[in-house]
Biopython code that builds the backbone (N, CA, C, O; Angstrom):
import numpy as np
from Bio.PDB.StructureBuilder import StructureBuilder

atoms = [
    (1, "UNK", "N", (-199.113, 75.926, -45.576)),
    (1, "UNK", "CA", (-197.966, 76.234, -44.746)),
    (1, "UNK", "C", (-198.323, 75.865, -43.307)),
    (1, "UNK", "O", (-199.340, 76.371, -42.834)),
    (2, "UNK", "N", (-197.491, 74.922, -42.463)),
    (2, "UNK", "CA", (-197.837, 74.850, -41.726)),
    (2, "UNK", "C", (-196.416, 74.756, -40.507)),
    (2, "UNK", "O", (-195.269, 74.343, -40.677)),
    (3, "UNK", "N", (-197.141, 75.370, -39.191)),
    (3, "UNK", "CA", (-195.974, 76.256, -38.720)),
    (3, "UNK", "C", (-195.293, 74.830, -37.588)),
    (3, "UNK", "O", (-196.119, 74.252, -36.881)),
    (4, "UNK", "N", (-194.061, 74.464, -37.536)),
    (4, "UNK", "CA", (-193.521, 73.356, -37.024)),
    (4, "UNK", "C", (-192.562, 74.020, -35.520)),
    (4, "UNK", "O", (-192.426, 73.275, -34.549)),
    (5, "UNK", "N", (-192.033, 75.285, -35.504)),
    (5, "UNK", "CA", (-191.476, 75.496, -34.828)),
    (5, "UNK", "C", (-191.505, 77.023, -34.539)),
    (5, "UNK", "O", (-191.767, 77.708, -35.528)),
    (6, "UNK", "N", (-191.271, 77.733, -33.295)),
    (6, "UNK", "CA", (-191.182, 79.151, -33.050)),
    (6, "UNK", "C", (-190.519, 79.544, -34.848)),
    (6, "UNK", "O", (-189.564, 78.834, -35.164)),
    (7, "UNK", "N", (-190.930, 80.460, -35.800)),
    (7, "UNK", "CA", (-190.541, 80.990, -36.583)),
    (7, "UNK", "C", (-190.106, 79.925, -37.711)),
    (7, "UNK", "O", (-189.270, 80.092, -38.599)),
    (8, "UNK", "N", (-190.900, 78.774, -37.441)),
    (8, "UNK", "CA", (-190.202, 77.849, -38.816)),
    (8, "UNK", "C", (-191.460, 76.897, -39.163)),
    (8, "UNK", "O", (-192.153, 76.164, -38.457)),
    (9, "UNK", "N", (-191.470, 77.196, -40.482)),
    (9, "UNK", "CA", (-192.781, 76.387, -41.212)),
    (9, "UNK", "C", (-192.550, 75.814, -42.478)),
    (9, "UNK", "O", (-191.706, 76.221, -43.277)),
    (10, "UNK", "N", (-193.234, 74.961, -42.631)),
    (10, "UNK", "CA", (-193.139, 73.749, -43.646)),
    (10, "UNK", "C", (-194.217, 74.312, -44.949)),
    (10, "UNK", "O", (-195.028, 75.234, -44.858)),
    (11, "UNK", "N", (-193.901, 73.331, -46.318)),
    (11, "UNK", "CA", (-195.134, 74.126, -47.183)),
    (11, "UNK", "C", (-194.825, 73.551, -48.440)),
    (11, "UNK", "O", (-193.866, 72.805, -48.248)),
    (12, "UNK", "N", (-195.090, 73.533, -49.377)),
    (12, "UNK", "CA", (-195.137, 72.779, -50.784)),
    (12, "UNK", "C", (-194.920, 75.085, -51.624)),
    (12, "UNK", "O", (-194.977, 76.251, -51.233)),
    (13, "UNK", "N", (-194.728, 74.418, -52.628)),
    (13, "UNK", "CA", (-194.503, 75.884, -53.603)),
    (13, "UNK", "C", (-195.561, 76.591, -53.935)),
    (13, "UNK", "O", (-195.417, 77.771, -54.256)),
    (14, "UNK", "N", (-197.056, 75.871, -53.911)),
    (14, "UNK", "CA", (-197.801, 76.370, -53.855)),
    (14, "UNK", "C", (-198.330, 78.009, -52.460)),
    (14, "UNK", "O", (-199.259, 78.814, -52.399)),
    (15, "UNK", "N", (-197.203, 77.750, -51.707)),
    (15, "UNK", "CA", (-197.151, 78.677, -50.950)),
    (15, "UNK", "C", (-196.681, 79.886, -50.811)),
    (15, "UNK", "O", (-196.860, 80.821, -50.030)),
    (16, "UNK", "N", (-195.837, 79.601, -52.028)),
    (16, "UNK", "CA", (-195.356, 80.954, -52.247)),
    (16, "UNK", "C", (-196.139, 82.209, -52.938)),
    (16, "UNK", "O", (-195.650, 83.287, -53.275)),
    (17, "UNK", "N", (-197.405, 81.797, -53.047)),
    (17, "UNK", "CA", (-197.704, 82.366, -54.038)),
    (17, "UNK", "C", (-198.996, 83.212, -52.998)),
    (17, "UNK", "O", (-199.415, 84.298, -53.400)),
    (18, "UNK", "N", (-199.460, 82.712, -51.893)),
    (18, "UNK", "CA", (-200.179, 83.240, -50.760)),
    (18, "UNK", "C", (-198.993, 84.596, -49.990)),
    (18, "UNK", "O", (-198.402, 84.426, -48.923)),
    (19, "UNK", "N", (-198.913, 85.567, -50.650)),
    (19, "UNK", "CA", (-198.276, 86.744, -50.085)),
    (19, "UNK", "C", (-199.113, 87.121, -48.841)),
    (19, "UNK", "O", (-198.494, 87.996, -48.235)),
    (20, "UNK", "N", (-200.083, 86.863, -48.318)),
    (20, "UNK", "CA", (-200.565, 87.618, -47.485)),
    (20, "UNK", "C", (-200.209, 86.726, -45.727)),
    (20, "UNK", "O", (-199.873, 87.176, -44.632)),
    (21, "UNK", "N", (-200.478, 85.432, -46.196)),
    (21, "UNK", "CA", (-199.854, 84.423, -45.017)),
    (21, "UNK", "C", (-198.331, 84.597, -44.987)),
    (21, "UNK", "O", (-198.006, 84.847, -43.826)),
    (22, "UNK", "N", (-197.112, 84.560, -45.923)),
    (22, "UNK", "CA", (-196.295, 84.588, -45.590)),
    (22, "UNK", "C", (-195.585, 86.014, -45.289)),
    (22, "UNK", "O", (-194.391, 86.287, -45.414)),
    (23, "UNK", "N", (-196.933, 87.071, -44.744)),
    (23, "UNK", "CA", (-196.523, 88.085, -44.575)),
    (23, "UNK", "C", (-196.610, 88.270, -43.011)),
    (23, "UNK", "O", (-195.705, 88.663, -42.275)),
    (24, "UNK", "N", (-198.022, 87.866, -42.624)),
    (24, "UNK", "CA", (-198.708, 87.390, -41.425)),
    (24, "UNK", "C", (-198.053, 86.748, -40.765)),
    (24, "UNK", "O", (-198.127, 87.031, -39.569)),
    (25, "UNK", "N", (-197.066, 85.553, -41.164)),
    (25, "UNK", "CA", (-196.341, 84.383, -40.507)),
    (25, "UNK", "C", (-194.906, 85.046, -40.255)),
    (25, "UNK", "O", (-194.250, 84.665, -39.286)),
    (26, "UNK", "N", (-194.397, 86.060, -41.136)),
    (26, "UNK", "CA", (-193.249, 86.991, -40.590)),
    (26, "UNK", "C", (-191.967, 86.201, -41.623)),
    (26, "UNK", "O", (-190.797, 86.541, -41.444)),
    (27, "UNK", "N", (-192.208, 85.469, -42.361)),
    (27, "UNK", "CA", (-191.037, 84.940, -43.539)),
    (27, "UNK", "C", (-190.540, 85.963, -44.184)),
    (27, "UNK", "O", (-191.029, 86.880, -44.843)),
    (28, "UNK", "N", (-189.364, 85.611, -43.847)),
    (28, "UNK", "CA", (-187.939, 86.575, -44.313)),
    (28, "UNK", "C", (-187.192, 85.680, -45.164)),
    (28, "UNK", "O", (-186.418, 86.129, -46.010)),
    (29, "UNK", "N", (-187.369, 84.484, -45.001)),
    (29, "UNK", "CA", (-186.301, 83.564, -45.558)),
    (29, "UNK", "C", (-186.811, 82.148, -46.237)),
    (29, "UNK", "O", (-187.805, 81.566, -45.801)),
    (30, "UNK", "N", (-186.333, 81.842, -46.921)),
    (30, "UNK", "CA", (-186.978, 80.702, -47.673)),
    (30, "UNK", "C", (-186.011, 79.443, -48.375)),
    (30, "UNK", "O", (-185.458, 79.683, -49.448)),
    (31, "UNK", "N", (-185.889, 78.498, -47.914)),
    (31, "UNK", "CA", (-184.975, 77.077, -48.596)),
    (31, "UNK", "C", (-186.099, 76.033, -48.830)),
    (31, "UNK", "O", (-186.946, 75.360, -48.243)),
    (32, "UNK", "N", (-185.459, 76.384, -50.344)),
    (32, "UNK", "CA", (-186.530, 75.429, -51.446)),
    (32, "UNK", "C", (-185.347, 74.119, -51.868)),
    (32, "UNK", "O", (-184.135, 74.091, -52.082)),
    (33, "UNK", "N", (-186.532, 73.044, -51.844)),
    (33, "UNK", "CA", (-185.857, 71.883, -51.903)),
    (33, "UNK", "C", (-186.461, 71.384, -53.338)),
    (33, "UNK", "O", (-187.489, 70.708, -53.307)),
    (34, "UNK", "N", (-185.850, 71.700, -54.610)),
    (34, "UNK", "CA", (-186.403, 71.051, -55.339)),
    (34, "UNK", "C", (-186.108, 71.044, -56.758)),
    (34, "UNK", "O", (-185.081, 71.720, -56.821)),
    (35, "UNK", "N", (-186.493, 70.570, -58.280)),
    (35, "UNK", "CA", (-186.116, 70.349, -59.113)),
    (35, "UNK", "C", (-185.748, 71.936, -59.760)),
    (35, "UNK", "O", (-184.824, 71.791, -60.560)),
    (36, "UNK", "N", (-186.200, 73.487, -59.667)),
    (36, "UNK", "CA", (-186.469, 74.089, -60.344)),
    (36, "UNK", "C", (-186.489, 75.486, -59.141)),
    (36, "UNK", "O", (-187.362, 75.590, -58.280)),
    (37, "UNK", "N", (-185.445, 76.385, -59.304)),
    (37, "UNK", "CA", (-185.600, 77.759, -58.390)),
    (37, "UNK", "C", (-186.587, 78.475, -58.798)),
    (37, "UNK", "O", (-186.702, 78.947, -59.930)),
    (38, "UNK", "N", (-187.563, 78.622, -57.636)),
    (38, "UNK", "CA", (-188.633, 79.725, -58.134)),
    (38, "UNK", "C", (-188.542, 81.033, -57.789)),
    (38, "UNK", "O", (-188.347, 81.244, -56.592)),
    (39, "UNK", "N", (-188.643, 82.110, -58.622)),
    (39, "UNK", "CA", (-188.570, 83.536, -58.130)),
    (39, "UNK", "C", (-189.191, 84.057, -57.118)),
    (39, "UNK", "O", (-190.402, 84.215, -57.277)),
    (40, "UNK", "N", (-188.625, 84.455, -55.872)),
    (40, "UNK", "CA", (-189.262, 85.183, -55.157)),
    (40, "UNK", "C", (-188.715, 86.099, -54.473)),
    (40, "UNK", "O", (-188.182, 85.986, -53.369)),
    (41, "UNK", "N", (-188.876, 87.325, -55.326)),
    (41, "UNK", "CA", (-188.239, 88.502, -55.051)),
    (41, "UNK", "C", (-188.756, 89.508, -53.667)),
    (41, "UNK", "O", (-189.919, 89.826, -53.422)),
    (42, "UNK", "N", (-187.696, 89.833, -52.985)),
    (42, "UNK", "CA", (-188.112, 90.004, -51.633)),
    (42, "UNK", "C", (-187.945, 89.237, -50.763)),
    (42, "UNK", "O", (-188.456, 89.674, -49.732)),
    (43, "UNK", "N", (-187.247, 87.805, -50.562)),
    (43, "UNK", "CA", (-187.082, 87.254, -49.665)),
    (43, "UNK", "C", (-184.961, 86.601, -49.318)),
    (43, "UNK", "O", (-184.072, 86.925, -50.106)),
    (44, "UNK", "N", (-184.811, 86.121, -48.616)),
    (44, "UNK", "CA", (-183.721, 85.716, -48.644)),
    (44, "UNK", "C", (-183.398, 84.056, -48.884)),
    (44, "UNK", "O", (-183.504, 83.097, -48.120)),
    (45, "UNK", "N", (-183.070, 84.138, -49.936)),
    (45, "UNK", "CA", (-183.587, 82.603, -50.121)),
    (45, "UNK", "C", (-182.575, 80.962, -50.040)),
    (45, "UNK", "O", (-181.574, 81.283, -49.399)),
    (46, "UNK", "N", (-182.519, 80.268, -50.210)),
    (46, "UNK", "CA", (-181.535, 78.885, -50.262)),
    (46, "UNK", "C", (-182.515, 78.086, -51.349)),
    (46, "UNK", "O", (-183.708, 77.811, -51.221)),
    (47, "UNK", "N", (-181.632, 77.810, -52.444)),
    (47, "UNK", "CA", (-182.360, 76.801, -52.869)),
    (47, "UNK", "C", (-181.261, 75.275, -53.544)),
    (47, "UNK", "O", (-180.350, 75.379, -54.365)),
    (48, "UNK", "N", (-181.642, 74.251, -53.012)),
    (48, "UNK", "CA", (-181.012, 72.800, -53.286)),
    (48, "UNK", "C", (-181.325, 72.266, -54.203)),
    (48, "UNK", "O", (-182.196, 71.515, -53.766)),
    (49, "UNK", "N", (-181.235, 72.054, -55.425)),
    (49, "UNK", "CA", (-181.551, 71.133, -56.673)),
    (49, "UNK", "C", (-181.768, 69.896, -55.903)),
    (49, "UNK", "O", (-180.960, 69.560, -55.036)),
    (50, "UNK", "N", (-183.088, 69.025, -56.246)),
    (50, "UNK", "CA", (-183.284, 67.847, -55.742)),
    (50, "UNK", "C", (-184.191, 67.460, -56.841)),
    (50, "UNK", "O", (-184.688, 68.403, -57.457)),
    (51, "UNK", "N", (-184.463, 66.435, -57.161)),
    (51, "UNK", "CA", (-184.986, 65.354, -58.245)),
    (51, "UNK", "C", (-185.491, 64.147, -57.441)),
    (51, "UNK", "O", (-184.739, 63.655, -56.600)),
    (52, "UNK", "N", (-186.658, 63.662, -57.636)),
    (52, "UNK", "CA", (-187.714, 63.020, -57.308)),
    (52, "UNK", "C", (-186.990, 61.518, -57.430)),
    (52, "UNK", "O", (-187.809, 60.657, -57.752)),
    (53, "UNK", "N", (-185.799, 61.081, -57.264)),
    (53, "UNK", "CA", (-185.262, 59.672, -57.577)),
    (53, "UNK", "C", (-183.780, 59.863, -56.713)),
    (53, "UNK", "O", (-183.265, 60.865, -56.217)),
    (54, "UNK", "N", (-183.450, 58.778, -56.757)),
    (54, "UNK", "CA", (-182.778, 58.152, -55.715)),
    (54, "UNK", "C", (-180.967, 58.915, -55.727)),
    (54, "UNK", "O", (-180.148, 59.022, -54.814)),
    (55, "UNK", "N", (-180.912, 59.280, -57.043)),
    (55, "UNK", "CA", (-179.635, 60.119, -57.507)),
    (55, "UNK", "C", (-179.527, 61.094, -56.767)),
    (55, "UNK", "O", (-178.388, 61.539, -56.622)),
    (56, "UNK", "N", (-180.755, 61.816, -55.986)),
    (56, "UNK", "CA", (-180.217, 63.137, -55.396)),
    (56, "UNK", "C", (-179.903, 62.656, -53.827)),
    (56, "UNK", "O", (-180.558, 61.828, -53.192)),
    (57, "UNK", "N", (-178.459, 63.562, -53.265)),
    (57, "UNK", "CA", (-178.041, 63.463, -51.950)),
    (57, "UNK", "C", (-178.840, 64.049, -50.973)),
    (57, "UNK", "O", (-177.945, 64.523, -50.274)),
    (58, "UNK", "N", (-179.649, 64.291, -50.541)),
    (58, "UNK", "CA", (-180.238, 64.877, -49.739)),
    (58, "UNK", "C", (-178.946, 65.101, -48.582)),
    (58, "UNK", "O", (-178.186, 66.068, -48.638)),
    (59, "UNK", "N", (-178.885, 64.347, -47.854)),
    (59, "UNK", "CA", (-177.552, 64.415, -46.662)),
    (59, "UNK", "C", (-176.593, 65.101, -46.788)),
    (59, "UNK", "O", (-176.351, 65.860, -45.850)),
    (60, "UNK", "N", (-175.858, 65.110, -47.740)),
    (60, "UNK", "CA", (-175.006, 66.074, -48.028)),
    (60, "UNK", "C", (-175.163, 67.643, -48.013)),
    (60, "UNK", "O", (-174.321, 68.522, -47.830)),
    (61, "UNK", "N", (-176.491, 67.706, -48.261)),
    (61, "UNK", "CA", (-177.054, 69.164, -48.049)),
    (61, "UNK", "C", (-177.211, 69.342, -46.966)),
    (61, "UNK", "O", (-177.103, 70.510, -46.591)),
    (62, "UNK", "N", (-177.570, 68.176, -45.847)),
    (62, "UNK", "CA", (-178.280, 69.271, -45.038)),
    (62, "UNK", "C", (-177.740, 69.808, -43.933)),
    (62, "UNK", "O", (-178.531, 70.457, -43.249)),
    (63, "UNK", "N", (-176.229, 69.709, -43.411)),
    (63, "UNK", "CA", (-175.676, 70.713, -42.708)),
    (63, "UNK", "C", (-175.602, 72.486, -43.441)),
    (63, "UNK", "O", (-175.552, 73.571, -42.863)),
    (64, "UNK", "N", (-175.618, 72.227, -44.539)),
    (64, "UNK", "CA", (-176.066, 73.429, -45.170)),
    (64, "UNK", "C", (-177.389, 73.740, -45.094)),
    (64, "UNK", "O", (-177.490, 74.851, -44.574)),
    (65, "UNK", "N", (-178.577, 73.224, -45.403)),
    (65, "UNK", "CA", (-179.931, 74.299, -44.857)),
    (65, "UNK", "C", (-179.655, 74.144, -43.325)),
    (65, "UNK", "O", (-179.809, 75.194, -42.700)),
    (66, "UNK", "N", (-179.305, 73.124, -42.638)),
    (66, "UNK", "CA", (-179.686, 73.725, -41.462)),
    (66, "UNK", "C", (-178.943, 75.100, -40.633)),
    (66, "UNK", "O", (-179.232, 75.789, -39.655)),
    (67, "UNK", "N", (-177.974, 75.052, -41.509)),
    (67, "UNK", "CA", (-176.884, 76.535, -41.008)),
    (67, "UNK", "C", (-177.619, 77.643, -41.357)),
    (67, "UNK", "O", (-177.584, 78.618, -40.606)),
    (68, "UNK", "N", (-178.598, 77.682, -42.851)),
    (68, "UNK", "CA", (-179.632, 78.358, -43.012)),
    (68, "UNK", "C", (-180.673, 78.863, -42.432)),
    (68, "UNK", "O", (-181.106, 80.001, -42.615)),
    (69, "UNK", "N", (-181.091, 78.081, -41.749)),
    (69, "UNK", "CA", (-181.936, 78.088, -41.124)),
    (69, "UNK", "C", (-181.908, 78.692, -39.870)),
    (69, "UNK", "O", (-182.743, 79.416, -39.329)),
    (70, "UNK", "N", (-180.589, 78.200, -39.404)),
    (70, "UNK", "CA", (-180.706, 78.143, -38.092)),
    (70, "UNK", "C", (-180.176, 79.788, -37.966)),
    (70, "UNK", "O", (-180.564, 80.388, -36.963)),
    (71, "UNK", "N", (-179.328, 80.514, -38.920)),
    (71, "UNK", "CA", (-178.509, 81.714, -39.381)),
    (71, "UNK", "C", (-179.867, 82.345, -39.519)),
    (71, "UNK", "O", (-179.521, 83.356, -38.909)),
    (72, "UNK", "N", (-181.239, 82.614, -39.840)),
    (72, "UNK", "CA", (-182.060, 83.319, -40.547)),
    (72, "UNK", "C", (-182.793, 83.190, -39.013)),
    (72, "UNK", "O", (-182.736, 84.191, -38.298)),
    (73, "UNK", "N", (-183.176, 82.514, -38.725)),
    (73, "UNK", "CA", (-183.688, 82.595, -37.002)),
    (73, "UNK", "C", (-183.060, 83.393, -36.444)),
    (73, "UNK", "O", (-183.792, 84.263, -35.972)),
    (74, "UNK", "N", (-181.697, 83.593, -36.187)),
    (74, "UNK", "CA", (-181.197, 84.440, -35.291)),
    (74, "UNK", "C", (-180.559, 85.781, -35.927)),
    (74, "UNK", "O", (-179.654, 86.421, -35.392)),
    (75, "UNK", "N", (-181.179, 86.103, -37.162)),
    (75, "UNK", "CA", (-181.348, 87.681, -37.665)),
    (75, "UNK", "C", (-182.431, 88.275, -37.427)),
    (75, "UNK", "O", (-183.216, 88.429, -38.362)),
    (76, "UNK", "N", (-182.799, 88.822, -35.959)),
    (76, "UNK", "CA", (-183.484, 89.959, -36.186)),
    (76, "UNK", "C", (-183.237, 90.781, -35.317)),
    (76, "UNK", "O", (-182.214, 90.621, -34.651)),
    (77, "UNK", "N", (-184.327, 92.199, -34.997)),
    (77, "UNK", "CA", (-183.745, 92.845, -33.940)),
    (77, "UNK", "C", (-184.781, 92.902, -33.053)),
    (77, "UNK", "O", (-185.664, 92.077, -32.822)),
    (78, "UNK", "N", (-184.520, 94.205, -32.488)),
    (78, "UNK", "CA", (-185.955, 94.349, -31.643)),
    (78, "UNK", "C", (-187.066, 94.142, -32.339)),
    (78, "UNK", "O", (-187.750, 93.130, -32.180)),
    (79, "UNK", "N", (-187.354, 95.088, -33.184)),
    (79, "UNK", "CA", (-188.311, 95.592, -34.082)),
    (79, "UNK", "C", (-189.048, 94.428, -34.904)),
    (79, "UNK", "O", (-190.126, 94.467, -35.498)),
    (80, "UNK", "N", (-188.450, 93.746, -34.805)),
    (80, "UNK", "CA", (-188.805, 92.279, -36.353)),
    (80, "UNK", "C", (-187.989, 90.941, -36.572)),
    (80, "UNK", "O", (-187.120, 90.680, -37.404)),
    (81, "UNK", "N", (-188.628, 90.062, -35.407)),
    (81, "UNK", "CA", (-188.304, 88.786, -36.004)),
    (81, "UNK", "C", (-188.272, 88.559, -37.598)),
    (81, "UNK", "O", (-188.690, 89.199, -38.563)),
    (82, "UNK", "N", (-187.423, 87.068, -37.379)),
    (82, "UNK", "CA", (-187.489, 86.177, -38.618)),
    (82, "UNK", "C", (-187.987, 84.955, -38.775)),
    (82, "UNK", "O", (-187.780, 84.160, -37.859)),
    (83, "UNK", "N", (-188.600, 84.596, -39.718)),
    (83, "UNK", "CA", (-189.297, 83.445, -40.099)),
    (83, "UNK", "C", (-188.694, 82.214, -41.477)),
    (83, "UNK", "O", (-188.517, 82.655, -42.613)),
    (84, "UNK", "N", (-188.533, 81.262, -41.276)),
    (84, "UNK", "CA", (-188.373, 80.447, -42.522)),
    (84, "UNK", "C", (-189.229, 79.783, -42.871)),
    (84, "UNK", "O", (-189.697, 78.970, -42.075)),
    (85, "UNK", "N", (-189.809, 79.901, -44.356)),
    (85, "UNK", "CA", (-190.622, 78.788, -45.133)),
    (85, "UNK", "C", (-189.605, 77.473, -45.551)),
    (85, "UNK", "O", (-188.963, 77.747, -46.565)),
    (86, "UNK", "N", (-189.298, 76.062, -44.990)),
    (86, "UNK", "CA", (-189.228, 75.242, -45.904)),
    (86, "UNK", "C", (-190.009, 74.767, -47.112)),
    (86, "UNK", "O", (-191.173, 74.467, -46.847)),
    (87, "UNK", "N", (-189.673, 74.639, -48.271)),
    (87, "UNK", "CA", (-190.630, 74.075, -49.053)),
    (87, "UNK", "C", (-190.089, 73.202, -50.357)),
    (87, "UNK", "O", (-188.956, 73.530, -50.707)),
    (88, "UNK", "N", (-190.584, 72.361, -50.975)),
    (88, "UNK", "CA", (-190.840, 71.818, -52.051)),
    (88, "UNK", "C", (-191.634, 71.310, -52.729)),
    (88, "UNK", "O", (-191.320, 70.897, -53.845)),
]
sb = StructureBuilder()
sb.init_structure("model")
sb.init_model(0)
sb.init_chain("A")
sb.init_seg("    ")
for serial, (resi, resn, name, xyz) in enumerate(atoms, 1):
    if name == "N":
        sb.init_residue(resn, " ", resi, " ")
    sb.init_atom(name, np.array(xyz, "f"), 0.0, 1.0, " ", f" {name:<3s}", serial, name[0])
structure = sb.get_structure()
């Protein structure tokens, strides 16, 4: 996982599975880009069906994660920022 912006970080799925960094890093929210939704209970999540070949739209999605994104950044309060994992 690696962190790209105030509260926004990049990461493959293998990251989901490090509970203790994405606890540390403050992830509340998570948009997975990819063939297969993975469970991860406890978070708020987005996930885009995408396939490794030329058939999937990417573009079409992405005024949608970025409303995600950009919506999950600006939920918090005093007490507790928010964080997004991108990943696939």
């Amino acid at each position: 996982m690696i962190g790209v912006g105030s509260g926004l970080y990049i990461g493959c799925v293998s990251d989901l599975k490090d509970a203790q960094s994405l606890t540390d890093a403050g992830v509340t929210h998570m948009l997975t880009v990819d063939s297969e939704e993975p469970a991860v209970p406890g978070f708020h999540t987005k996930f885009v069906r995408a396939l490794a070949d030329a058939s999937t739209d990417l573009p079409s999605r992405l005024d949608d994660c970025v409303s995600f994104i950009c919506d999950a950044l600006s939920t918090h309060s005093e007490s507790k920022s928010s964080a997004v994992l991108v990943h696939w």
